[in-house]
C-alpha positions in Angstrom: 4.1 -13.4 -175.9 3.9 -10.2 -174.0 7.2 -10.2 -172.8 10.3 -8.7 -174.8 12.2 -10.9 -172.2 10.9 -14.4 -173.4 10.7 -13.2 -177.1 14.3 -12.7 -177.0 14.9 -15.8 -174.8 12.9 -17.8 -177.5 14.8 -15.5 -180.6 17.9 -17.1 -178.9 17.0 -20.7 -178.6 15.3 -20.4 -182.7 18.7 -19.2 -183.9 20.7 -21.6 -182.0 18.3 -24.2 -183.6 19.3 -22.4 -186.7 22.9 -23.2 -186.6 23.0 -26.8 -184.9 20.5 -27.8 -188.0 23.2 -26.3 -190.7 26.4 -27.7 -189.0 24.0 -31.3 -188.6 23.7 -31.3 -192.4 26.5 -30.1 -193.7 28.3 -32.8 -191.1 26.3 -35.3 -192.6 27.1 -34.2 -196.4 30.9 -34.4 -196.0 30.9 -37.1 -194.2 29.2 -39.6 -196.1 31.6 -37.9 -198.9 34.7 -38.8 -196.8 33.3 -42.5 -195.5 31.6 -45.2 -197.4 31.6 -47.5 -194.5 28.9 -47.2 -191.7 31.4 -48.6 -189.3 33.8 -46.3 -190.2 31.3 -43.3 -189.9 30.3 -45.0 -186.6 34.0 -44.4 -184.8 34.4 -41.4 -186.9 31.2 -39.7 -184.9 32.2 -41.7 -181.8 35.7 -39.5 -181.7 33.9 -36.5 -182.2 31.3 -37.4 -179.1 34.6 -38.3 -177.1 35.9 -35.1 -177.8 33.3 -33.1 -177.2 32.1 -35.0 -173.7 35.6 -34.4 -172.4 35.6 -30.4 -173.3 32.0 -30.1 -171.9 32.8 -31.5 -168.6 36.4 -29.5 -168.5 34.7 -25.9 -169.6 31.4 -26.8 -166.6 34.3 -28.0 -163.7 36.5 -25.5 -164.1 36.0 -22.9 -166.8 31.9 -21.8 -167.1 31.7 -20.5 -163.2 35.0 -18.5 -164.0 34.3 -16.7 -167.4 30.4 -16.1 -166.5 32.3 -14.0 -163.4 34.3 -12.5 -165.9 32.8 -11.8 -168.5 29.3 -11.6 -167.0 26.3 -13.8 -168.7 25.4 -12.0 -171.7 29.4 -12.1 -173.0 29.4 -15.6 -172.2 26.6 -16.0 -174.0 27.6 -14.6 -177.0 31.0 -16.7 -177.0 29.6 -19.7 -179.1 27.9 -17.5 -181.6 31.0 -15.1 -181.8 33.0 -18.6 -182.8 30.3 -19.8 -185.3 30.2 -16.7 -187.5 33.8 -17.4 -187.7 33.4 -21.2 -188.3 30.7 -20.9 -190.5 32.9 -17.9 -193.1 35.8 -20.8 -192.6 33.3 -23.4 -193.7 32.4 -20.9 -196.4 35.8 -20.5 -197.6 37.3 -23.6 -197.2 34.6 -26.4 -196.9 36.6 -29.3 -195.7 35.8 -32.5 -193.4 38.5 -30.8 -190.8 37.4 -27.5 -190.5 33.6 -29.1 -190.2 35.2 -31.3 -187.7 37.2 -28.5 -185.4 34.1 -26.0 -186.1 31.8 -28.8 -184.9 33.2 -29.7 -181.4 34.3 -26.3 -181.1 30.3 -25.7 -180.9 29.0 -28.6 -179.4 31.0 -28.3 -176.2 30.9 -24.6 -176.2 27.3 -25.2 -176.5 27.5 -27.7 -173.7 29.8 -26.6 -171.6 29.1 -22.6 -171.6 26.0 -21.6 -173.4 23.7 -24.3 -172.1 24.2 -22.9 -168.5 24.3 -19.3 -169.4 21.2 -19.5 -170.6 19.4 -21.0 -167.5 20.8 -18.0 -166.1 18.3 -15.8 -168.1 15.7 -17.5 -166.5 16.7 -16.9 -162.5 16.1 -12.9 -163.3 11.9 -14.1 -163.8 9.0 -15.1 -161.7 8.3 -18.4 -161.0 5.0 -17.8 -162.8 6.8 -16.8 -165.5 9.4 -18.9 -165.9 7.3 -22.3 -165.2 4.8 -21.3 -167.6 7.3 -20.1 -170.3 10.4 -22.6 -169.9 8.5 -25.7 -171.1 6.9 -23.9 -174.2 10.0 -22.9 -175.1 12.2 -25.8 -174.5 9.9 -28.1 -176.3 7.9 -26.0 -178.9 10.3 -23.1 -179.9 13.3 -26.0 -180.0 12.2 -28.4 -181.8 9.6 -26.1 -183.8 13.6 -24.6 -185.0 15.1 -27.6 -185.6 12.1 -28.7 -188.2 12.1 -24.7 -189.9 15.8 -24.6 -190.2 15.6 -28.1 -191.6 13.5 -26.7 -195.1 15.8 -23.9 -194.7 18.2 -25.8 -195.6 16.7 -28.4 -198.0 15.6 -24.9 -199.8 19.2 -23.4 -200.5 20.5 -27.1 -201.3 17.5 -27.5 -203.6 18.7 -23.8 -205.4 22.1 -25.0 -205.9 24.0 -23.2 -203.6 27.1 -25.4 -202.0 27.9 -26.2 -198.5 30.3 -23.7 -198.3 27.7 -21.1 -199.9 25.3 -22.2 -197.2 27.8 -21.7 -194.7 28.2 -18.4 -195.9 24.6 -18.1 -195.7 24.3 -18.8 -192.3 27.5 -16.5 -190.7 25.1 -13.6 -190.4 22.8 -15.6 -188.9 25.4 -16.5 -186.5 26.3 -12.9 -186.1 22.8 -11.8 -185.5 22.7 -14.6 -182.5 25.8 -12.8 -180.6 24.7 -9.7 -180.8 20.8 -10.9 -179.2 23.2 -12.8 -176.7 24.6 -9.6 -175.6 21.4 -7.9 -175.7 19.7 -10.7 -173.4 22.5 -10.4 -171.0 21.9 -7.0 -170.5 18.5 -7.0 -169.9 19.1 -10.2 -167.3 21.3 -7.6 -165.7 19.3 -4.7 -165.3 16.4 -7.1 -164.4 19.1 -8.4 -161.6 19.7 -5.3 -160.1 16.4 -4.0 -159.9 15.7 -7.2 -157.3 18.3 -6.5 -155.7 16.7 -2.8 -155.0 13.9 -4.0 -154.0 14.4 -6.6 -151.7 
């Protein structure tokens, strides 16, 4: 709690939280709209798993070593939640099974495949102290702490009336607001880089 550092590291993670829990819903919403037979929902969200496996292991083979390089870690960070502000005002605007779908495993694999190992990045820049006391708080009680908030979040604008696409709309600031912490975390894990570096 005294570090800046971990706030923002846990900021990140409560935010990302924030946007798998409105995608989860809204997926769920549309498609129990779309299909009324479980075994047609089954392959439904056993295409989008395909989908999504297949990008993941593409982006961390050949892509993820490439753009952290180029882009450094905080950009690379900031990626995912750059392309959900955008999916969530498409969701707002037009809030369609497709564009959930495309939005969806756009995410998830981004998530997989680029932010997931960006963000263990953060944590090479730290103690081991640090980062063995911190990592396990976080991971468990800051994740799953999210997912439970961001679930009455939800339940609360449904139960106010407001649409899927009006929740989506909702939550693209959010998104917003988790790019631009990306690109202040990566920053920081860059500056904290190079002052090791001047030490040792």
């Amino acid at each position: 709690f005294s570090s800046p550092y971990l706030i923002g590291i846990a900021s990140f993670i409560a935010l990302m939280t924030f946007v798998s829990t409105m995608l989860y819903f809204q997926q769920a919403h549309l498609v129990a709209e779309a299909f009324s037979d479980r075994g047609e929902r089954t392959a439904f969200f056993a295409k989008i798993d395909l989908a999504v496996n297949v990008l993941t292991i593409l982006f961390q083979v050949y892509l993820t070593a490439r753009i952290v390089k180029w882009l450094g870690v905080g950009m690379t960070l900031a990626m995912i939640p750059l392309a959900m502000t955008l999916g969530f005002l498409s969701l707002g605007l037009y809030p369609t099974l497709v564009i959930l779908v495309v939005v969806q495993v756009i995410y998830r694999a981004g998530r997989y495949g680029l932010t997931k190992p960006a963000r263990e990045m953060l944590w090479t820049v730290l103690s081991r102290q640090d980062k063995y006391k911190a990592k396990p708080f976080l991971d468990a009680a800051i994740y799953r702490g999210g997912d439970l908030v961001s679930g009455w979040i939800y339940t609360g604008l449904a139960a106010v009336g407001l649409s899927i696409g009006a929740i989506a709309l909702v939550a693209a600031p959010v998104a917003g607001i988790w790019a631009l912490l990306a690109l202040k975390l990566g920053r920081r894990e860059e500056e904290m880089a190079r002052i090791q570096e001047e030490k040792a």
